[in-house]
N, C-alpha and C positions, 0 to 999 in steps of 0.2 A: 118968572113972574110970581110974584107971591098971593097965595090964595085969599080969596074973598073972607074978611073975618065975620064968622056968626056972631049976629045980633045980640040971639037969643041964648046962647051959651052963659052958663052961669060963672062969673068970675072968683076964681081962687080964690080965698080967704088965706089972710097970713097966720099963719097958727106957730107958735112958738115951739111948741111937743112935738108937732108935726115934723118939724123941721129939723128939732134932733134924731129924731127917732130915723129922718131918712137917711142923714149924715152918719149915723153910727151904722143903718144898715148897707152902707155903701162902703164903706171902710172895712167893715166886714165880708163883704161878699167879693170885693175887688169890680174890675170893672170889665174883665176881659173874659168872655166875649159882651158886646156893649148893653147896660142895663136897666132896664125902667121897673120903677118902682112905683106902686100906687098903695096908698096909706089911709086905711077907714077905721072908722069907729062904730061902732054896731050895738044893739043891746041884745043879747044875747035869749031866744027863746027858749031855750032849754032852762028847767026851775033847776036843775046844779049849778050854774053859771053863774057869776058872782056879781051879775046885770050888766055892765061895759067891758067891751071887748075889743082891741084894737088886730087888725087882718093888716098882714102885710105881701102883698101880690107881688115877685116876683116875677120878671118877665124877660127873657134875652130872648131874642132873634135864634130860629132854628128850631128852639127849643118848648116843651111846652112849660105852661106860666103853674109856678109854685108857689105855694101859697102857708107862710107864718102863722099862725096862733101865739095872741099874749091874752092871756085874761085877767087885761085891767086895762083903767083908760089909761087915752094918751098921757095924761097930766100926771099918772105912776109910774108908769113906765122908764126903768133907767137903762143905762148903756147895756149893762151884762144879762137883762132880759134880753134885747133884741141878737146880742152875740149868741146867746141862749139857744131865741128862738132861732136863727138863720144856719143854724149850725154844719145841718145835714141839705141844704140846700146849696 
């Protein structure tokens, strides 16, 4: 039986950056063991930070959830930052 959908949950927005940046980080990381990604955009509180900041939360099963730093937004961001950032993850 599939569960009750929330009302009140806020629906996705389709974001174009977003969706590279998961595709590249997914090709990078491979998939095994199985992996969710969740993809934010932040302003960064610290006065060094260059004010947008894109997090990239890695997450497999087992395991605890790790977590990307790129400091720029989605919209700069290219393939060889997120190969970059995911590197040692």
């Amino acid at each position: 039986m599939a569960p009750f959908p929330n009302p009140f949950r806020k629906k996705a927005e389709s974001n174009p950056a977003r969706d590279a940046i998961r595709g590249w980080a997914e090709a990078a990381l491979g998939n095994d063991p199985p992996l969710t990604l969740t993809i934010s955009e932040i302003d960064c509180g610290d006065p060094v930070c260059p004010g947008l900041e894109t997090i990239i939360l890695v997450m497999r099963e087992g395991e605890a959830t790790q977590a990307a730093k790129i400091r720029k937004s989605m919209e700069e961001i290219t393939e060889l930052d997120v190969r970059d950032a995911v590197k040692y993850i």
